[in-house]
C-alpha positions in Angstrom: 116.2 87.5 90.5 114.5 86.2 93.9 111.3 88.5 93.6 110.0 86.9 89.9 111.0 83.5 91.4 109.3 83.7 94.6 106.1 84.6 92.5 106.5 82.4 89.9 105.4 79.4 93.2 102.3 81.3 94.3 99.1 79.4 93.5 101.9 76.1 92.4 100.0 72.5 93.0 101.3 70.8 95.4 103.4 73.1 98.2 103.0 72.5 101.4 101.3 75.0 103.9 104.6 75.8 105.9 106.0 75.8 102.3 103.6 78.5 101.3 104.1 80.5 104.9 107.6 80.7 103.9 106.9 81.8 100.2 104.7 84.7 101.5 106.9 85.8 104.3 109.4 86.1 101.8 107.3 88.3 99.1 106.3 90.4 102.3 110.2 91.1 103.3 111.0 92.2 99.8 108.3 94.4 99.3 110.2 96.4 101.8 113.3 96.2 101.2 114.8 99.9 99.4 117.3 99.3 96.8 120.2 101.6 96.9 120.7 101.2 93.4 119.0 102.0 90.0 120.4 98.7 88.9 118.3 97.1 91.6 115.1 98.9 90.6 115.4 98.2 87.0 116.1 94.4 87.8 113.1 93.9 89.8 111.4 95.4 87.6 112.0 93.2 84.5 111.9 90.3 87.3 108.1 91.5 87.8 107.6 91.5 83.7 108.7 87.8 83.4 105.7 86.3 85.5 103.6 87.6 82.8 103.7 83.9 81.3 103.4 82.6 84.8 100.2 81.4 86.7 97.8 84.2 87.3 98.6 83.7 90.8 101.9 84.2 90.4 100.8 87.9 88.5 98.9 88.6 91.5 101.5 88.1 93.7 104.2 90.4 91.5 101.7 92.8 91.2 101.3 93.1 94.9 104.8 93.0 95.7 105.7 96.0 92.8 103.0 98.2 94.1 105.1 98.2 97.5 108.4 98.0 96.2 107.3 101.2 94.1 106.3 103.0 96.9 109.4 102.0 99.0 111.7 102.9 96.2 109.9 106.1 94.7 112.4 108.8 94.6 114.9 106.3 93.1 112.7 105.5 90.5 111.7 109.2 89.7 115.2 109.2 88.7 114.9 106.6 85.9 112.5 107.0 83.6 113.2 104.0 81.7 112.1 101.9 85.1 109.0 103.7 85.5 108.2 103.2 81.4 109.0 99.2 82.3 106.3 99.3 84.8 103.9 100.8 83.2 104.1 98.7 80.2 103.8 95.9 82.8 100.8 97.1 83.9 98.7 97.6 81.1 99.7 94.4 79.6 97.7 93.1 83.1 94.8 94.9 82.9 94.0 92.8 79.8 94.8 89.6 81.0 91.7 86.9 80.9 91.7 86.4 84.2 89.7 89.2 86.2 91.6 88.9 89.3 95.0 89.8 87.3 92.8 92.6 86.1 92.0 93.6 89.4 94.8 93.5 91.2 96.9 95.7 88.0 93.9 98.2 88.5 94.7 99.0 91.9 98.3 99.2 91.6 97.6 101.8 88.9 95.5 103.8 90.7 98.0 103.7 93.8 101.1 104.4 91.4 98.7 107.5 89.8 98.6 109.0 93.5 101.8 109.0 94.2 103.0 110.6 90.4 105.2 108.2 89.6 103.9 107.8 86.4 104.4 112.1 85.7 101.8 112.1 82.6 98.4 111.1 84.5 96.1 112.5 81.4 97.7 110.6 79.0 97.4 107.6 81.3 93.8 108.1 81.5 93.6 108.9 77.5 94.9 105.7 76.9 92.8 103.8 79.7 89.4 106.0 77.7 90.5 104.5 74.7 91.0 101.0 75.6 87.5 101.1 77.6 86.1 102.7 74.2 87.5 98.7 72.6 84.7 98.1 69.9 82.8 94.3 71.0 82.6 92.0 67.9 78.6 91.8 67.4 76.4 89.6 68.6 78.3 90.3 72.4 76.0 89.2 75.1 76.0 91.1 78.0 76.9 88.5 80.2 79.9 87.4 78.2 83.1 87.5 79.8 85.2 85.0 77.8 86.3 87.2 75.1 89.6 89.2 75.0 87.4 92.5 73.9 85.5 92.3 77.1 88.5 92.1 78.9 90.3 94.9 77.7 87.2 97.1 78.2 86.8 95.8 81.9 90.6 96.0 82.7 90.5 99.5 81.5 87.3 100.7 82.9 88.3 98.9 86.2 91.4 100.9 86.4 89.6 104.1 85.8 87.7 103.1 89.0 90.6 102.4 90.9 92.0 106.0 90.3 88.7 107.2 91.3 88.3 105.2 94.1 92.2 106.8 95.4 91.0 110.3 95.8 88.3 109.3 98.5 88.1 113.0 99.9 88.9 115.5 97.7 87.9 116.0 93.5 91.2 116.9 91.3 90.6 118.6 88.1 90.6 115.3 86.0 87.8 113.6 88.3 84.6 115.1 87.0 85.4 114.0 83.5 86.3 110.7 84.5 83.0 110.0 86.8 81.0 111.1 83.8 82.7 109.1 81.3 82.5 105.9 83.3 78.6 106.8 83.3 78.8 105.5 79.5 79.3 102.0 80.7 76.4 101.8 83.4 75.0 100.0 80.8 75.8 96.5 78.9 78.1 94.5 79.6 77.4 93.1 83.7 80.9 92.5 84.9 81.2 96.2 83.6 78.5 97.8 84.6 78.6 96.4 88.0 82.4 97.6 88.9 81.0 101.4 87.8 78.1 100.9 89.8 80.3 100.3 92.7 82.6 102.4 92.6 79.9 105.1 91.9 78.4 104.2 95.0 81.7 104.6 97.1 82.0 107.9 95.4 79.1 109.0 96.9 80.0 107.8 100.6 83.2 108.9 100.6 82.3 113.0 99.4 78.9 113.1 101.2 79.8 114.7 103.7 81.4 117.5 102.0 79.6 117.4 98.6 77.2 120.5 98.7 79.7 122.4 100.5 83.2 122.0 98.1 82.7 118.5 96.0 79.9 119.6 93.9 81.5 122.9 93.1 84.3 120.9 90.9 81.4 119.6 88.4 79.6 121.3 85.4 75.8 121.7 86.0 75.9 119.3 82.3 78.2 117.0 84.5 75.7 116.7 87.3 72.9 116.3 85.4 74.6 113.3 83.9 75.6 112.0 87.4 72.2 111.8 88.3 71.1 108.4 86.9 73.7 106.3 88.4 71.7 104.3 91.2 72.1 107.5 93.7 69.1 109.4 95.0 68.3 112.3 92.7 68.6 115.0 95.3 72.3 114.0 95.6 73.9 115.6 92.8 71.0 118.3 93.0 
């Protein structure tokens, strides 16, 4: 139980600064700790669900401490499929909270979590993140509206898909390609959107320039890089 209740105080009025040392140094020492036991696993995980009522600090804060006590207790958790399922429910539910830095922070613990194949169906994952990003916006949507729940699915979800970009800084597995060119789509319309694509689009390119005529480019469809070729890059890049 002491993981969801240490969270539960992060962003809490009214805690002192020692208070909040304390609180932090704590969340850091059981991000490392390795449980010896499924049991243990499982109960931090449904620790980690129960902040989802909680302050969006307090999210953050869980979110940060599961992405490390994943990674310190991965080949337990292979084992328990009904753990891993938790978590991922877990996550999606944050990528469409209101509050973008909840979304955030649940994007890159997906993407991390996707490297590491704990999660051992990656194409449906990023089926379901395509569809949620596909979320139809009720019309008359401005495109710098951020206050409804449809615009946050779609950013949560196109976020994510960043994310998992973003984690393969070096090299282009199968899936990439598609995913690059179907974040294209939202390069467009919504600006809290179309900004994240345009950034991460942009650290695609500096991460695989070095090695993009060479190997990179050789993963894409001539369609695929024709498409690429609009999104704030110079031409000759994806030439």
């Amino acid at each position: 139980r002491t993981p969801g209740y240490v969270c539960s105080y992060s962003g809490s009025s009214g805690i002192n600064a020692e208070y909040g040392e304390h609180r932090d140094t704590c969340v850091a020492t059981l991000e490392a700790v390795v449980s010896t036991q499924s049991t243990g696993v499982v109960s931090s995980t449904s620790e980690e669900e129960k902040t989802v009522g909680c302050t969006w600090q307090a999210k953050c804060t869980a979110l940060v401490y599961l992405q490390v006590m994943c990674f310190a207790n991965l080949f337990i958790l292979r084992q328990y499929p009904e753990a891993v399922e938790k978590i991922k429910v877990l996550l999606f539910k944050c990528i469409e909270s209101p509050q973008v830095e909840v979304r955030q922070e649940a994007g890159q613990t997906i993407g991390g979590l996707l490297r590491t194949r704990l999660f051992p169906d990656m194409a449906g994952i990023i089926g379901e993140l395509k569809v949620l990003a596909k979320t139809p916006l009720p019309k008359g949507t401005k495109k710098g509206q951020t206050d409804i729940r449809e615009i946050w699915i779609r950013h949560g979800a196109v976020k994510t898909l960043c994310d998992l970009v973003r984690a393969y800084p070096y090299t282009v597995p199968e899936w990439l390609p598609d995913v690059t060119v179907f974040l294209a789509n939202f390069t467009r319309g919504n600006h809290m959107i179309a900004n994240e694509v345009k950034k991460c689009m942009s650290d695609f390119k500096r991460t695989h320039l070095d090695s993009w005529h060479e190997e990179h480019k050789l993963k894409f469809t001539e369609e695929q890089l024709g498409l690429l070729q609009g999104l704030l890059v110079a031409p000759n890049y994806y030439a």
